[in-house]
N, C-alpha and C positions, 0 to 999 in steps of 0.2 A: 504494500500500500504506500501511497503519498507521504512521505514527512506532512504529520499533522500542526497545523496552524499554529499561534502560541495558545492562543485563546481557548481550542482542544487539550491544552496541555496542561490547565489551570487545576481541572478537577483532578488527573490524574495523579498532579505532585501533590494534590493533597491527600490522596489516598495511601502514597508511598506514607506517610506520614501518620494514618488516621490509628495507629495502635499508639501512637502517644509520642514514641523514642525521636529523640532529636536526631538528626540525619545529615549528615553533609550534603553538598551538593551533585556530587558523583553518584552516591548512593541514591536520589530520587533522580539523576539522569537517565544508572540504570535501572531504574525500576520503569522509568517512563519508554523507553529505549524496547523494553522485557513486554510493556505493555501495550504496546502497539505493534509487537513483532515484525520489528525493521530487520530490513538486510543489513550486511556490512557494507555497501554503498554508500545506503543513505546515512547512515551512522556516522560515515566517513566526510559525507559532503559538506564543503566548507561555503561560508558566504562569500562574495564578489571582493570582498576585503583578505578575505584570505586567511585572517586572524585565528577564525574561530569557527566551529562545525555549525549548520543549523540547527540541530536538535540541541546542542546545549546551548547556543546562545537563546533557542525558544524557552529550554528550560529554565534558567535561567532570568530571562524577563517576567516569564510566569510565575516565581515565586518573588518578581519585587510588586509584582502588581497585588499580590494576596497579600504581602506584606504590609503594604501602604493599606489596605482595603480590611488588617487586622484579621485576616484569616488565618494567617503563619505569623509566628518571632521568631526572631533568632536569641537565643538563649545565652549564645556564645559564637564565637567569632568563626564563620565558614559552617554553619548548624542552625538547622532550620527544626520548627516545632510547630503542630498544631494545635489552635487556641479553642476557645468554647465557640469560637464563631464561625471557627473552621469546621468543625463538628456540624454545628446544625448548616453550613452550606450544602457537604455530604449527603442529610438527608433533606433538602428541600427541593438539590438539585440530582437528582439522579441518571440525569441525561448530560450536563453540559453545565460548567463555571465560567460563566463570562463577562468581558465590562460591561455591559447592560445590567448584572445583578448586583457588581461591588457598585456601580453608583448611586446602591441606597445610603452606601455608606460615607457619610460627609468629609471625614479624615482623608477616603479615594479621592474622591471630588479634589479637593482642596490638594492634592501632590496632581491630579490628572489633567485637570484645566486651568493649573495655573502656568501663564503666558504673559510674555512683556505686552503692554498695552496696546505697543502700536503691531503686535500682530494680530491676524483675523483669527478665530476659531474655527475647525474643520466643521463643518455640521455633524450635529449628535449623530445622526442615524448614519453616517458615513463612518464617523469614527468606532461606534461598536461594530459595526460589520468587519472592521479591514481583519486581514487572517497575517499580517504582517508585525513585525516587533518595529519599535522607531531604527534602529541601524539597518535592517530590513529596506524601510524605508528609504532611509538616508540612502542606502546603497542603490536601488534602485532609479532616486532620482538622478545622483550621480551618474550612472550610468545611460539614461534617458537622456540628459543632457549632451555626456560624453558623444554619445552616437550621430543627435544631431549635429552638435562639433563636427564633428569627423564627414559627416558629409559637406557642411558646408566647404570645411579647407580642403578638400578631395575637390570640389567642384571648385574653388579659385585655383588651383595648381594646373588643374586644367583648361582654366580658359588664360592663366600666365601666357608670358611670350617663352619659347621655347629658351633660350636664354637667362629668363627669371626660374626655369624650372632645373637647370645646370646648377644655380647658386641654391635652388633649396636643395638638394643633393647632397653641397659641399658642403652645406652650414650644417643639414643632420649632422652629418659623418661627423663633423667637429664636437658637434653636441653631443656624439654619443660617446665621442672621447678620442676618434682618430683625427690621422693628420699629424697632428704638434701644434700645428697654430693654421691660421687662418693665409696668411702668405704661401707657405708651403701648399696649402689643400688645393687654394687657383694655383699654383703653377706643377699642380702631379696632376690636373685636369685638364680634358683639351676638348674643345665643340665639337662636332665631328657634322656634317649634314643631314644628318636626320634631326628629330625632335624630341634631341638629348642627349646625351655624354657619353664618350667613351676616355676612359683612362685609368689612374691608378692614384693611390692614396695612400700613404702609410700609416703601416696600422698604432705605431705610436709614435711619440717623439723624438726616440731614438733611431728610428728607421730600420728596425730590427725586422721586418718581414714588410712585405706589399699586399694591398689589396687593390685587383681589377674590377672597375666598376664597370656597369654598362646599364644605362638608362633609358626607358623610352616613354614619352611621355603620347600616347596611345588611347584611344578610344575602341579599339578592336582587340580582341582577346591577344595575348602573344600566345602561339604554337611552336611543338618541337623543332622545328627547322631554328628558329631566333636561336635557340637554347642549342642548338647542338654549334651555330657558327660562335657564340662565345665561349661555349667550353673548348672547339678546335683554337680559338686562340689563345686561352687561356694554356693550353699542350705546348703551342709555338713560343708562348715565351715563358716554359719550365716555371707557373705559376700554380702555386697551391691553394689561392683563397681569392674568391670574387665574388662580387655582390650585382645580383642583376635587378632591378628596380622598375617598374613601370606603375602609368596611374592607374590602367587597366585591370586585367586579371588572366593567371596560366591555366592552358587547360591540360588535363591531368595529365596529356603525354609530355607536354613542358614539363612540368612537377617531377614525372618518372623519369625524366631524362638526367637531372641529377643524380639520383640515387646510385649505389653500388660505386661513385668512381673515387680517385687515390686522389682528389682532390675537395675541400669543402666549397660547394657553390650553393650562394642562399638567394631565395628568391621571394621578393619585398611586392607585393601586391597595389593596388591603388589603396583599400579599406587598413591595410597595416601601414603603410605611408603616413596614413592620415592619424595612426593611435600612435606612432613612433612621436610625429610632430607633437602630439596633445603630454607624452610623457614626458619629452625632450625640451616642453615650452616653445617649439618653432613657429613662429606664427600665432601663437596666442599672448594672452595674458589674463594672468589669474583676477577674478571680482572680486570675488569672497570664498573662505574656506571656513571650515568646522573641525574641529578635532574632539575627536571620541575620549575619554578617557575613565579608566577602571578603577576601583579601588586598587591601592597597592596591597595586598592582605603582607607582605615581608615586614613592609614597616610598622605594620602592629605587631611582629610577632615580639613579644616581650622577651619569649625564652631564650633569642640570639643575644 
């Protein structure tokens, strides 16, 4: 089945719970984990941030929401307990714990809908429905965002002069850390008549290895013939690593045509182009950011 929602998850950490004994939070993970008999996939699968698995970041919010709403304490630090209100939630709800029911409880209220003034509130009947945690959330928009990013500098690179799409090339690569410097990377690059770059780049400041580039800046898919003439030149000048790039996209016999040789050739897409620039900062600039932040449970640990 699905990883269940957090709001699914509500009643069930309280059940890990409902024989009295305080419990850590691994303990009602797996109980919850045991309770909805997931595979190791989904056990495994981490949020868009990478941080942390869904099931316990679900678990997790689920017990700060019961927390705030007085259905669980923590007794002691990383240990979770069920209260008298936890009890009768158990038997009132025997199908489902959700924000619609802790907002009878005014302590919920007052941690759930407090918000700086000049922001809007979600409407009520939006916010008990979502099946999402706020990081959830957060990540999600984040990434909503990201995507349309990425189209739109995907669709400015391509309507660039073939010449402005040479320098954003040269300034990734920089970005991402080759070259040495910015003088060096224009003159290991050269124009070549098509519409895009052919040349070489070092891959760090020392000049300790080369990398051959080869760019096209393309509206029609590239195919195995492109990819077989730059790996034959890459043979002709006893080259080990090249980066082939287009705004386009390879179709799979491109793709397979690297594979198995005594050389590394990476091949940079139009849609990864455009997530390299967004990671690299090429072309953008940041608005605003958020930072997530956890309790440190180390620095409370008194016994070090």
């Amino acid at each position: 089945m699905a990883i269940p929602d957090f709001q699914s998850v509500m009643r069930p950490v309280l059940e890990a719970l409902a024989d009295g004994q305080a419990r850590s939070l691994t303990q009602i993970h797996d109980f919850v984990v045991e309770r909805f008999q997931l595979p190791p996939d989904e056990i495994r699968e981490k949020l868009n941030s990478g941080r942390q698995t869904i099931i316990r970041n679900r678990v997790g919010w689920s017990r700060t929401y019961l927390n705030k709403a007085g259905l669980l304490e923590i007794p002691e630090r990383g240990l979770s307990q069920i209260t008298d209100r936890g009890r009768e939630a158990l038997e009132k709800c025997p199908e489902r714990v959700d924000v619609k029911y802790l907002k009878q409880f005014p302590e919920f209220v007052e941690f759930h809908t407090a918000k700086p003034a000049e922001e809007k509130e979600m409407p009520a009947s939006q916010e008990e429905q979502t099946e999402s945690t706020p990081e959830e959330m957060m990540d999600w928009a984040s990434n909503s965002i990201n995507r349309a990013l990425s189209s739109e500098l995907l669709a400015a690179v391509k309507n660039a002069s073939p010449s402005f799409f040479e320098q954003v090339v040269v300034d990734l690569m920089l970005a991402m850390g080759y070259g040495g410097s910015e003088k060096e990377a224009g003159q290991a690059t050269q124009a070549t008549s098509d519409d895009g770059i052919d040349g070489t780049i070092k891959e760090d400041k020392l000049g300790l290895d080369t990398i051959y580039l080869q760019a096209k800046r393309w509206q029609n898919t590239v195919h195995r013939p492109e990819l077989d003439k730059f790996i034959g030149s890459l043979t002709r000048h006893r080259a080990r690593k090249g980066v082939f790039i287009t705004t386009s996209n390879f179709s799979d016999g491109a793709r397979e045509s690297v594979k198995g040789l005594d050389m590394k050739v990476v091949l940079i897409d139009g849609p990864q182009l455009a997530q390299l620039m967004i990671e690299y900062n090429l072309g953008v600039t940041s608005k605003r950011s958020y930072v997530i932040k956890h309790m440190d449970g180390d620095y409370f640990n008194e016994a070090g």
